[in-house]
C-alpha positions, 0 to 999 in steps of 0.5 A, a space after each residue: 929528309 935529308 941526302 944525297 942524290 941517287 941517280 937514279 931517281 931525280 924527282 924528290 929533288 926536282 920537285 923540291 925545286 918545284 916547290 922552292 919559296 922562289 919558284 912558288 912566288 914565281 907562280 903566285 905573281 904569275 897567275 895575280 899579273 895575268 889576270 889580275 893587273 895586266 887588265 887593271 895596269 896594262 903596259 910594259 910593267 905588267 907585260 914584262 912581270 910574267 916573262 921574269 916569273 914564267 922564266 923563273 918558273 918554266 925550267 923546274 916545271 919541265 925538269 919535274 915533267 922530264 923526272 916523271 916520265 923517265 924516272 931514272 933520269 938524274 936530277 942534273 940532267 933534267 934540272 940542265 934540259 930545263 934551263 936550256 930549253 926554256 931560254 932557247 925556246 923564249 930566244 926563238 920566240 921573242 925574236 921571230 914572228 914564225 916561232 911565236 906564230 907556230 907557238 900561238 897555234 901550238 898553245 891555242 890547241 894545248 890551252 884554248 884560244 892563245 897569243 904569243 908575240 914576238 918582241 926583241 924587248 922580252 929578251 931583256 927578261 932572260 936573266 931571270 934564269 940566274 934566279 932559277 938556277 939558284 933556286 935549284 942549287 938550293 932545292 938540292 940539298 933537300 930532296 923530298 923523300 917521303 911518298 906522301 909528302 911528293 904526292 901531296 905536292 904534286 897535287 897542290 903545286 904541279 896543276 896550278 904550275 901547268 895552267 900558269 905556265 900555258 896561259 899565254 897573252 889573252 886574246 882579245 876580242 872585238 866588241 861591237 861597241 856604236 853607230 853614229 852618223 858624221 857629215 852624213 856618213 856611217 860612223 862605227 865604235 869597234 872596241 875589244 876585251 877579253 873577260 868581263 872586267 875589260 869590255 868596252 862599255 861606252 863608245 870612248 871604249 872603242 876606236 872610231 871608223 867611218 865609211 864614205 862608200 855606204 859601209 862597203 869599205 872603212 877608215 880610221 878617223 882623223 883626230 879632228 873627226 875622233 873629236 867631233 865625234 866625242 862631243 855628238 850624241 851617239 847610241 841612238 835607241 830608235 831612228 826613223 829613215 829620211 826617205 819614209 819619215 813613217 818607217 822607224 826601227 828600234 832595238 829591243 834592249 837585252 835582246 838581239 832583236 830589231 823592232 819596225 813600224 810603218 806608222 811612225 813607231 804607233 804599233 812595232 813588229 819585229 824585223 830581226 832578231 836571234 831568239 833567246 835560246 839560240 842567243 845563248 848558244 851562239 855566245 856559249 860557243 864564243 870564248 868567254 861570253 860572260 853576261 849574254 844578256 849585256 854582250 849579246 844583244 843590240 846596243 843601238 842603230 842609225 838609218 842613213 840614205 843609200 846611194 842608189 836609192 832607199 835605205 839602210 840601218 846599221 845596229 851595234 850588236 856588241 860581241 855577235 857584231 854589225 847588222 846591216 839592213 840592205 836597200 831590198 828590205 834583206 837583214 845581214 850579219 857583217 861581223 867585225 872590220 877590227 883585228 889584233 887592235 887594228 881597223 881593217 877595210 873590210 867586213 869579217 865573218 860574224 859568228 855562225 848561227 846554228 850547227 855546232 855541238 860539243 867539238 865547239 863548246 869544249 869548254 860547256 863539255 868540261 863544266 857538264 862533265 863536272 855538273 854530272 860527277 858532283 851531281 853522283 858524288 853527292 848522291 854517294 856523300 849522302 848515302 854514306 851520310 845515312 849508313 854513319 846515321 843508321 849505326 849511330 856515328 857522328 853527325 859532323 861527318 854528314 855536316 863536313 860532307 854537306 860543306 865540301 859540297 855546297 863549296 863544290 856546287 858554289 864554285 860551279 855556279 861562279 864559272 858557269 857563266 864563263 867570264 874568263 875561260 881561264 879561270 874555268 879550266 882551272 876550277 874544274 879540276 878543284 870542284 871534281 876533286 873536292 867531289 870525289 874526295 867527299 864521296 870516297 871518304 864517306 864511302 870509307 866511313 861508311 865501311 868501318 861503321 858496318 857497311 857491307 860489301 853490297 853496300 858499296 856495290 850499291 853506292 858506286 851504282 848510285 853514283 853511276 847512275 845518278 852522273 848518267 842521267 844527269 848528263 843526258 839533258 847536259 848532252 843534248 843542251 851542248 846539242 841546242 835542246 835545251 838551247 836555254 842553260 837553266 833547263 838543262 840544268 834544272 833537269 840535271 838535278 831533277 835526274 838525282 832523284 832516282 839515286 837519292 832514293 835508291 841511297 835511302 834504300 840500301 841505307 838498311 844494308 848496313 850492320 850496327 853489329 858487325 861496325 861495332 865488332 870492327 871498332 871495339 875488338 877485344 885487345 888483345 885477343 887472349 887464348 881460352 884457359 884449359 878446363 883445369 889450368 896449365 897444372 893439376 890441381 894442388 891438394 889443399 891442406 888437411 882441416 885441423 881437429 875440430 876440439 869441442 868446447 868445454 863446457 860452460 859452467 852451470 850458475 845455481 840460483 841463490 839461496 
């Protein structure tokens, strides 16, 4: 539908904005360039690609934001508030490392972990905004009317804008990569990544640092020592220390775990280790772990002599850090010395061990939220399922319930194992809606085939149920009991149970009777006759005389 504007209502204008062919291919390069080739074609390319689309999609995103708040606002006041405020905004950022480290901080709570850079060079993007003025100068002119039409927009393009628009630069970080020895000396590989496409993967991943004070204090190496490096073999599985040749350490692989003998490596008993359990949930708590098994768990050792006697052993644990065994026989987790792609001098703090509970994994509290509500919703599809059965309705209504379940279920388990925190967030919200979708649809289905009221009441009783008895081992697994994800999950299911049972029971509660009355009523309804019509009868006419007929002849018999 065409018009003009009224001023008191600028959203249909503003979400045709939104939704401009401009504006959506400013969303769609936005969300393939920061996740797709800024990790595969690193560089200014890239880096200057989301400015130009985040400039062209910020302002109808604010006015859209702006309309629907305050309804009255007109559209070319919030289509100008959100051009000036998106370039004034990116001006003061780009250009001052305050306002992008106040901007960092801000979106790091809005969005998880965040990075905003100041770069003078990102000014050059600003005309992009020419773009986006002359995609509201044609979105104007047809401003989307029809409430069904701005709902259904509003589901399909704002969530998808919103997360776009808030996902910044990805934080890198620092991976645990090596250990060598050089000219005697602790030598180390720090790398660093951001989901599981870009994580180091050999000591080349990674830049080098050397200690020439027993790994107290670091150094980036020269060019001379990166090469020498290059050629040594590093990554050693098992050393044996100088000063006892029969002491030997090894790591265990996909473990972070340090195994030693005293017998030149005859029997081994372990020396260190974090067990598999609260392994999983220490990574649980760091952003993106991705593959425990392969980020979380020794990569390989050297021993080196101390300078006041005995020695130490130094193990690249990946993304949990360094382990440094002291001369006193004591294990310590140093942490990381690389920051923001530097080499610091000295040792970070390593990731806690213990403690903790939701407040430091909200992002396990969104997919076991999630998990708990599918979980309800496909006790509720099922149970509509069976009332569309007992009143001999289609069974393709049962098949698409089943589907749009296994979908949900499907892209649940792809993100569960977080490689990128991102693209998580942003599932969540498709698996709940596809979940409730289902279950009210069925449960709609369900109604018209015959369903009573008490049917339903039963239904979301299920539901609730079913969501809450899922949820507690997913509670106490966000606690550490389970620490491991499988068993919490699998009594998750195993808590569905009870409302699969209580679907197969009401499913008498529903009437073939009263469904089919609802699906075929007469049509149209006509008014009972009176006993003798609307007149009274006509008399009917008099019988003519009855005139008897002659008589037949007699035939007399011949002569």
């Amino acid at each position: 539908m065409t018009g003009s504007e009224t001023p008191q209502d600028g959203a249909p204008t503003t979400l045709s904005w939104l939704c401009h062919p401009a504006t959506v291919f400013a969303l769609v390069l936005l969300l393939v360039n920061d996740h797709v080739l800024k990790a595969a074609f690193p560089g200014l390319v890239t880096g200057k690609l989301s400015d130009v689309a985040g400039l062209v999609l910020a302002p109808p995103l604010v006015a859209v934001l702006l309309t629907l708040l305050v309804p009255r606002l007109p559209s070319r006041a919030a289509a100008l508030a959100g051009l000036v405020a998106v370039g004034a905004g990116f001006a003061v950022v780009k250009s001052s490392g305050y306002a992008a480290e106040l901007a960092s901080s801000a979106w790091t709570v809005l969005a998880g972990p965040s990075l905003v850079r100041a770069d003078w060079t990102d000014l050059l993007t600003l005309p992009a905004l020419g773009l986006a003025w002359w995609s509201w100068t044609r979105s104007r002119r047809r401003p989307v009317r029809q409430r069904t039409a701005r709902l259904v927009r509003l589901l399909v393009v704002l969530p998808p804008a919103v997360l776009a628009v808030a996902a910044t630069s990805p934080v890198y970080y620092p991976y645990a990569v090596s250990t060598a020895m050089l000219d005697g000396s602790p030598a180390i590989s720090v790398g660093s990544g951001y989901s599981n496409s870009d994580w180091p993967t050999s000591p080349l991943g990674g830049q080098w640092a050397v200690s020439e004070d027993g790994a107290t204090t670091w150094r980036p190496v020269t060019e001379d020592e990166q090469r020498r490096l290059s050629r040594q073999e590093v990554g050693q599985q098992q050393a044996c220390a100088s000063d006892e040749p029969r002491r030997c350490y090894r790591i265990a692989t996909g473990h972070l775990r340090v195994e030693e003998s005293d017998d030149a490596g005859a029997t081994w008993r372990v020396a260190w280790e974090v067990p598999d359990g609260q392994r999983e949930e220490l990574a649980r708590r760091s952003p993106n772990p991705g593959d425990v098994q392969r980020h979380f768990a020794s990569r390989d050792l050297i021993v080196y002599p101390h300078a006041g006697g005995g020695h130490e052993v130094l193990v690249a644990n990946g993304r949990d850090g360094f382990l440094r065994r002291l001369p006193d026989g004591g294990w310590q987790r140093d942490g990381f010395i690389f920051e923001e792609g530097r080499i610091r001098t000295s040792w970070g703090e390593p990731p806690p061990l213990g403690g903790g509970g939701p407040a430091d994994r909200e992002m396990d509290l969104l997919l076991a939220v999630a998990l708990a509500l599918t979980l309800g919703c496909a006790v509720a599809a099922l149970a509509g399922h069976l009332a569309i059965r007992r009143d001999g309705g289609p069974r393709w209504w049962g098949i698409v319930s089943c589907a749009s379940m296994l979908v949900a279920g499907i892209v649940l388990a792809a993100v569960w194992r977080r490689d990128d925190d991102t693209l998580t967030f942003m599932a969540v919200p498709f698996v709940l809606a596809v979940g409730v979708l289902t279950a009210v649809a069925m449960i709609v289905r369900a109604s018209y085939q015959g369903a009573q009221r008490r049917w339903i009441r039963w239904v979301f009783t299920g539901l609730l149920l079913t969501a809450l008895l899922a949820g507690l081992p997913l509670v106490g697994w966000l606690y550490g009991t389970p620490s491991r994800t499988r068993f919490a999950v699998a009594l998750a299911l195993l808590a569905t149970v009870p409302g699969v049972l209580l679907a197969t029971r009401i499913a008498r509660l529903v009437d073939p009777a009263r469904g089919f009355e609802r699906r075929y009523p007469p049509r149209p309804p006509y008014a009972p006759y009176p006993p003798h019509g609307p007149y009274p009868p006509a008399p009917y006419p008099a019988r003519p005389p009855t005139v008897p007929d002659p008589p037949y002849p007699s035939q007399s018999s011949p002569q």
